[in-house]
C-alpha positions in Angstrom: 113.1 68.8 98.6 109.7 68.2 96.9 108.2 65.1 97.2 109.6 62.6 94.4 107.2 61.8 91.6 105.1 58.4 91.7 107.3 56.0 89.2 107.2 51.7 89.1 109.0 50.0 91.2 112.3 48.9 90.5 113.5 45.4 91.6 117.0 44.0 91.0 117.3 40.4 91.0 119.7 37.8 91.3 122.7 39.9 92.4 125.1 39.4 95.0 124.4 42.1 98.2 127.1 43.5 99.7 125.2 46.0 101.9 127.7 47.7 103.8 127.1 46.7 107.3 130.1 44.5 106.8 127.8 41.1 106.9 128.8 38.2 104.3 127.9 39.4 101.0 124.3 37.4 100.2 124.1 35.7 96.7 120.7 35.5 94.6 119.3 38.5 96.5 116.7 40.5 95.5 116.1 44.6 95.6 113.1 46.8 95.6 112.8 50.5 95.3 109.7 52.4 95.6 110.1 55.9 94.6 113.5 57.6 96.3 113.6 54.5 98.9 114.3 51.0 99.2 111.5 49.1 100.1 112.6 45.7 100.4 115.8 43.5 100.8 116.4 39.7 101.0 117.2 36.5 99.4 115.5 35.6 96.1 113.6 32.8 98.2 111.3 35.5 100.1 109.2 35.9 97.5 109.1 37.7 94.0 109.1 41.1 93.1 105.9 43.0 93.1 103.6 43.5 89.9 104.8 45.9 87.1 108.1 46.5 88.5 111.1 47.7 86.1 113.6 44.5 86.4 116.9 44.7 86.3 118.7 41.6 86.1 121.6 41.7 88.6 122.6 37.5 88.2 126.7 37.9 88.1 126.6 41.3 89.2 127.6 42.8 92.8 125.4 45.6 94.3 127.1 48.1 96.9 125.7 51.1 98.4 126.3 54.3 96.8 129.6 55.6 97.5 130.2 58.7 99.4 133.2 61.1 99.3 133.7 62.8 102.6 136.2 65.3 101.6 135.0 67.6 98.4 134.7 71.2 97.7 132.6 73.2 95.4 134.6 76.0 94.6 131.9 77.7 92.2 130.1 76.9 89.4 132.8 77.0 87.5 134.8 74.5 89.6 132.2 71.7 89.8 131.1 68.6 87.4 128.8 67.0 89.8 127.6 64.1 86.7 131.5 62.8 87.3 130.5 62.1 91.0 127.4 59.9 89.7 129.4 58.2 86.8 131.6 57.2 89.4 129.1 55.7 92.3 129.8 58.2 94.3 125.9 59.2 96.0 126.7 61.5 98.8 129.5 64.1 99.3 130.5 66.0 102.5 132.3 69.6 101.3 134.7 71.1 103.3 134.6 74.6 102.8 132.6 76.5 100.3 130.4 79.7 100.2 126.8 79.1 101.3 125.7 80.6 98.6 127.3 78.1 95.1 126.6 75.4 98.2 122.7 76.0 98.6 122.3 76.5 95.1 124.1 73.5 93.9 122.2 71.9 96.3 118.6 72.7 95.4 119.4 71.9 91.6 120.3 68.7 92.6 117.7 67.7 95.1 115.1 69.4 92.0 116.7 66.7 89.6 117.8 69.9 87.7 121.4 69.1 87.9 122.1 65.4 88.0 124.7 64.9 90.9 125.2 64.0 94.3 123.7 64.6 97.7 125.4 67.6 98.9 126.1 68.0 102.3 128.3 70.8 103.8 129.9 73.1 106.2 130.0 75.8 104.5 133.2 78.0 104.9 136.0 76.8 106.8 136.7 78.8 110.2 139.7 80.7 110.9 141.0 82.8 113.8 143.8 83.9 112.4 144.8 85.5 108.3 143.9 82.7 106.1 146.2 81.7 103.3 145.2 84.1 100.3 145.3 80.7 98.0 142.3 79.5 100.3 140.5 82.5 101.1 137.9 82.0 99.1 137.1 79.1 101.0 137.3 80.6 104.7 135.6 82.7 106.6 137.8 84.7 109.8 136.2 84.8 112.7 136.8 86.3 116.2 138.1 83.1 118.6 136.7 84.8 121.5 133.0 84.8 119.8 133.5 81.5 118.1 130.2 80.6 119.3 128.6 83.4 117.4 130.3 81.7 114.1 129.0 78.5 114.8 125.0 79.6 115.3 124.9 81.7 112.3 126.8 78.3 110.3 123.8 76.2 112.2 120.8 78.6 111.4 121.9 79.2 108.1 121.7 75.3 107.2 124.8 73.8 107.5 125.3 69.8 108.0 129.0 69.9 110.4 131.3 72.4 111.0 135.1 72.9 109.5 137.8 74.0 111.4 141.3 75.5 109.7 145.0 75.7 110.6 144.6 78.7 113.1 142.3 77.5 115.3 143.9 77.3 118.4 142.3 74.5 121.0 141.1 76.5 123.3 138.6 77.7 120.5 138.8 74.2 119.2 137.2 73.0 122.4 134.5 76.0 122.8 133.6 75.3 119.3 133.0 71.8 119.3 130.5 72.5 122.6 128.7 74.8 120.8 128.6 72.5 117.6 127.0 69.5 119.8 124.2 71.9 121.1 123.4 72.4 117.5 123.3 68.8 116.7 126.2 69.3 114.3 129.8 67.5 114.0 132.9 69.1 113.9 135.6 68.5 111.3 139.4 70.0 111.1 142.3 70.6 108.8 144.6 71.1 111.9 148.4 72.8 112.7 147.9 75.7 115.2 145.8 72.5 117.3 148.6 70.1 117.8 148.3 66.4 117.2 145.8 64.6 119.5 145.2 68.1 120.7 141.8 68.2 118.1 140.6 65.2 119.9 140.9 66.1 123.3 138.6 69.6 122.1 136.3 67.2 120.8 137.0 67.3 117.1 134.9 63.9 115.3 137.4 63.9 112.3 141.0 64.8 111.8 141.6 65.8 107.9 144.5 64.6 105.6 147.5 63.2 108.1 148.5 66.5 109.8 147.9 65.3 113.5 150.7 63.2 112.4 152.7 66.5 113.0 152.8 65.1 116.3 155.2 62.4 115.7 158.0 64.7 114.0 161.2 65.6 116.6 160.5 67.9 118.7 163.2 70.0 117.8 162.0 70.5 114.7 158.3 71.3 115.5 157.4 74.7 113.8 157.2 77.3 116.3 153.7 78.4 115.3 152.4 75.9 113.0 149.2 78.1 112.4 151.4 80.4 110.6 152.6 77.8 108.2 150.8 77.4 104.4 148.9 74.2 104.2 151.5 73.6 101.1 154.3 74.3 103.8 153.5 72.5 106.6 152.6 69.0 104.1 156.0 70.1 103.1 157.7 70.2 106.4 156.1 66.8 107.0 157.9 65.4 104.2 161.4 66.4 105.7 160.9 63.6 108.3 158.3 61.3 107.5 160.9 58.3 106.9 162.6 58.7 110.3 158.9 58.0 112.2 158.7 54.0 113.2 155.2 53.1 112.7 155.7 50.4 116.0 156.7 53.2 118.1 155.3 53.7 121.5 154.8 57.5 120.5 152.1 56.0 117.7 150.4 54.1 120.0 150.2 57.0 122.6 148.9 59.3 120.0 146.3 56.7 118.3 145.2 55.4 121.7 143.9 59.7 122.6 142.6 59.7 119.2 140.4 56.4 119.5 139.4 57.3 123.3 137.8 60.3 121.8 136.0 58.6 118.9 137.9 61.2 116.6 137.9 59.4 112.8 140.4 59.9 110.5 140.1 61.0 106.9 143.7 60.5 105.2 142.9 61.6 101.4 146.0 59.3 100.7 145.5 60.2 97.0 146.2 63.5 98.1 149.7 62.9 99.3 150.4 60.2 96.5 150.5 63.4 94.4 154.5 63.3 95.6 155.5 59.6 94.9 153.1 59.9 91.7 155.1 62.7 90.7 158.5 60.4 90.2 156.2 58.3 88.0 155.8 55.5 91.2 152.6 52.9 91.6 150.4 54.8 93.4 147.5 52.9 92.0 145.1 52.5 88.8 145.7 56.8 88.1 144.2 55.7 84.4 141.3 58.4 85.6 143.1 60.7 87.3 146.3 61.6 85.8 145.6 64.3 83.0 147.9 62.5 80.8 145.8 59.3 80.3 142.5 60.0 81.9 139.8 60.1 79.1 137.6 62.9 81.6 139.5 65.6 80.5 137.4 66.7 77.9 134.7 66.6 80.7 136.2 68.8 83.2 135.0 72.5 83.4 138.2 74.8 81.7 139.7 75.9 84.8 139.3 72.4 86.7 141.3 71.1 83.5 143.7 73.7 83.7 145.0 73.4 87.5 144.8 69.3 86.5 147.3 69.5 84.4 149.4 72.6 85.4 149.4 71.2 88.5 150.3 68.1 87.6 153.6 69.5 85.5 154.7 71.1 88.4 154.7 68.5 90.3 156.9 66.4 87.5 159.2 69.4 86.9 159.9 69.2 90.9 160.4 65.8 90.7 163.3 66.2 88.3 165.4 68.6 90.1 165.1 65.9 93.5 168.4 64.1 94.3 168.3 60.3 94.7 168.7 60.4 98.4 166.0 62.9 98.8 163.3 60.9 95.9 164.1 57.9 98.3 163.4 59.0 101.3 160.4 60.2 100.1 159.5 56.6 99.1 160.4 56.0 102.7 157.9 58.8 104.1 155.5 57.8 101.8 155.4 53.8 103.2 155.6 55.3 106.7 152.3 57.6 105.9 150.2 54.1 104.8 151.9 51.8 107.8 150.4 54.4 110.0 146.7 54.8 108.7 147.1 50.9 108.6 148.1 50.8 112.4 145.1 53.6 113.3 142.4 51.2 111.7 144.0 48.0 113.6 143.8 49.9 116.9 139.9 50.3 116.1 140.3 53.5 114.9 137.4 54.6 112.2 138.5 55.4 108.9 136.8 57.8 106.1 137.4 58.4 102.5 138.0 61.4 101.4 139.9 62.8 98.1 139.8 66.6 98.6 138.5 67.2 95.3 139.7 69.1 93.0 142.9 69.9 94.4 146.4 68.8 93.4 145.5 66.2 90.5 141.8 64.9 92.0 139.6 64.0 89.5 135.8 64.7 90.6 133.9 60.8 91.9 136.9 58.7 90.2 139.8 59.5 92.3 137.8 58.1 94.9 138.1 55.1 93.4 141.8 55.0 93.9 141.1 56.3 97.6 139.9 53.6 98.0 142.6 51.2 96.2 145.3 53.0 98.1 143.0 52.0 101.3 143.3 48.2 101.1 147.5 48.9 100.0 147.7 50.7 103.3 146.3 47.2 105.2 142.9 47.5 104.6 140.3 44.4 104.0 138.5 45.8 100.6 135.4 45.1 102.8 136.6 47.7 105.0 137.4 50.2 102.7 134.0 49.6 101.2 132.7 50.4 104.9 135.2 53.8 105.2 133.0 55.5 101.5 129.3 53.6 102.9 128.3 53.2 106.4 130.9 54.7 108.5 130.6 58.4 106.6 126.8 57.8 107.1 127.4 57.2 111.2 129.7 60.0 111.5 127.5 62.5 110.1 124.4 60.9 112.1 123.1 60.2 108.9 123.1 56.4 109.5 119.1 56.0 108.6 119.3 58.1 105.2 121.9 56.8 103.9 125.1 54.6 103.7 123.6 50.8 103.6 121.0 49.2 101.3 118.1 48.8 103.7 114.3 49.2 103.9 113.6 53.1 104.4 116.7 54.5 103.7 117.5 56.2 100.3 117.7 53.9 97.2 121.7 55.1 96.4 123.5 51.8 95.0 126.0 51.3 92.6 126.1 47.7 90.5 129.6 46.4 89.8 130.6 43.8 87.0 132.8 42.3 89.1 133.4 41.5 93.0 134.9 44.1 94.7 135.5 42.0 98.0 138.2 39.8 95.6 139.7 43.5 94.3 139.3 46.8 95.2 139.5 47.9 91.7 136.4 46.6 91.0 134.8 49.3 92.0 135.6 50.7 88.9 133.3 48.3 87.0 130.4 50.1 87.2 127.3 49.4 85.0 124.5 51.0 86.5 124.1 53.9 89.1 120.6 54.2 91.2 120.9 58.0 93.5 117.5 58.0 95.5 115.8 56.3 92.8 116.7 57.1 89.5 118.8 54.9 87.5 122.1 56.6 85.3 124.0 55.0 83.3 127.8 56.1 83.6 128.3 56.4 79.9 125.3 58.5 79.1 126.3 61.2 82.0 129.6 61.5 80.8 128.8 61.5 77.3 126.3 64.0 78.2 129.3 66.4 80.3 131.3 66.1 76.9 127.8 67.7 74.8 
């Protein structure tokens, strides 16, 4: 990235810090950026800000650090809005699996202040020993297990920020993997089935995707053979078939949670990815205002085939919903309770949570849908302070990004977000978003998606 071109300082005053280290938010606070960074934080009371800054007055306002979504993928020029992520706070994305070359250059148009969007980080494709699903395969990359280390220094050289496991790694390669990914400096993140449960942890795994090491807890006699073989779609629907018989208390949880937490493996639930289901039979499954096609006003902003799968996918989901029998929509209600008792349990045990959406699959709206990420966060158990901390700091810290990004401190990148209202007393306040500053530059939500509509 070039070196950012000398503009005034910018200082916010008289706003309310919330600075995600998870400290008491600090009222009548003032804000300085110099260039891409933050230069200076405190109470009002250290002194004022500096000659010829730009002021923006922040007095009734709450300031946050930019969001990040830790579960995203580019799919292609075609597939990607990145001015929805900035609208919506969201600063920093982690994708998941991508081709290197949309991902580097997405990447340089943003860091150029070409494209207006957020920090891209990625892994590049996702990894694969065995056939990946044809639906995904534009995503993935097959690789020999035996020369998984090969894979993972051609990822590393090439540029990459972590490493993505799929469903047919097994965890033998799992473990050889995740070596070879701390020589390189690089974290390791997995979509797992073939690697069962806590099975990704032991291999040294830093973050579990979606729920699917909840496989774990299903009767054994029911346990798919080869679970590597299943469809993503198939095996989240073979988790469905027994979801509401799991107790959340169980001593089976706390056995798998406690091999989870000993590793330090985090867990990224992208609950608005399985609320898709529950959404589906028209239940609460939080403010969808943005992300269900049939009231969100971002449609118009969507590229064509983004807005297409949105709402195809959506009608299939309703039309399957129809043809379900009481018993079977009920039980699903059950599964679905069960799925936000256990991330709830998991963050009570001291295990780290991340927010991630999966963007744009199944109904996922680019940057908002986070927003309801994080509202289905807090319904799940968590303090809105901590769900704050699962799209701020902790993403940050489990990329080893934790002096870039991720907090609003001196020297690390000026990404905040102002809110109209507190979003320690609700959640949904992040959605109240007046002003957007990513490394330095102010947006204004309106104008980028009035300018996506153009």
């Amino acid at each position: 990235m070039s070196a950012p071109e000398r503009r005034p300082p910018i200082a916010i005053t008289g706003a309310t810090l919330i600075d995600g280290t998870g400290r008491p938010p600090l009222a009548d606070a003032t804000i300085v950026i110099d260039g891409d960074r933050i230069s200076r934080v405190g109470p009002a009371s250290d002194g004022p800000p500096p000659d010829g800054a730009q002021l923006i007055d922040g007095r009734g306002r709450f300031v946050i650090p930019g969001l990040t979504d830790m579960h995203v993928h580019v799919l292609g020029p075609d597939r990607w809005h990145a001015p929805l992520f900035l609208a919506a706070g969201v600063t920093s994305v982690l994708d998941l699996g991508g081709q290197l070359p949309d991902l580097t250059a997405l990447r340089a148009s943003i860091d150029a202040g070409t494209t207006p969007g957020p920090r891209l980080l990625y892994t590049g494709p996702f990894l694969e020993e065995g056939e990946p699903y044809s639906g995904f395969a534009h995503m993935a990359r097959r690789v020999d297990g035996a020369h998984i280390e090969d894979a993972i220094d051609e990822l590393a050289d090439a540029g990459v920020h972590a490493i993505k496991l799929y469903v047919t790694i097994t965890p033998g390669t799992a473990e050889r993997a995740c070596a070879r990914a701390r020589e390189r400096g690089l974290r390791v993140f997995m979509h797992q089935q073939e690697t069962w449960g806590a099975d990704a942890a032991d291999a040294g795994v830093d973050c579990v995707e979606h729920m699917m090491v909840f496989g774990a807890l299903a009767p054994e006699a029911i346990r798919p053979p080869e679970p590597g073989r299943l469809t993503p779609f198939e095996y989240g629907g073979w988790m469905w078939r027994w979801l509401a018989d799991v107790d959340p208390r169980a001593d089976a949880v706390s056995r798998l949670f406690d091999r989870l937490i000993a590793a330090d493996t985090a867990l990224d639930p992208t609950l608005v990815l399985f609320a898709a289901r529950p959404g589906a039979f028209g239940d609460d499954v939080g403010d969808t205002s943005m992300d269900d096609p049939e009231r969100t006003p971002l449609l118009p902003t969507l590229p064509g085939r983004v807005r297409e799968e949105l709402t195809g996918r959506w009608a299939e989901r309703r039309r399957a919903a129809a043809g379900v029998s009481r018993r079977s929509a009920d039980r699903m209600r059950t599964g679905w309770e069960h799925l936000l008792a256990l991330v709830d349990r998991f963050h009570r045990a001291g295990g780290t949570v991340l927010a991630g959406t999966d963007c744009p699959n199944v109904a996922i709206v680019s940057g908002f849908s986070l927003h309801r990420e994080l509202e289905l966060l807090v319904r799940a158990g968590l303090s809105p302070m901590h769900a704050l901390l699962a799209a701020t700091s902790r993403p940050a810290a489990r990329l080893d990004r934790a002096d870039e990004f991720g907090t609003i401190a001196p020297g690390l990148a000026a990404d905040l977000v102002m809110l109209g209202a507190d979003p320690l007393a609700d959640i949904r306040n992040v959605r109240r978003i007046e002003r957007v500053i990513a490394r330095g530059r102010v947006h204004e939500p309106q104008a980028l998606l009035d300018d996506a509509r153009a």
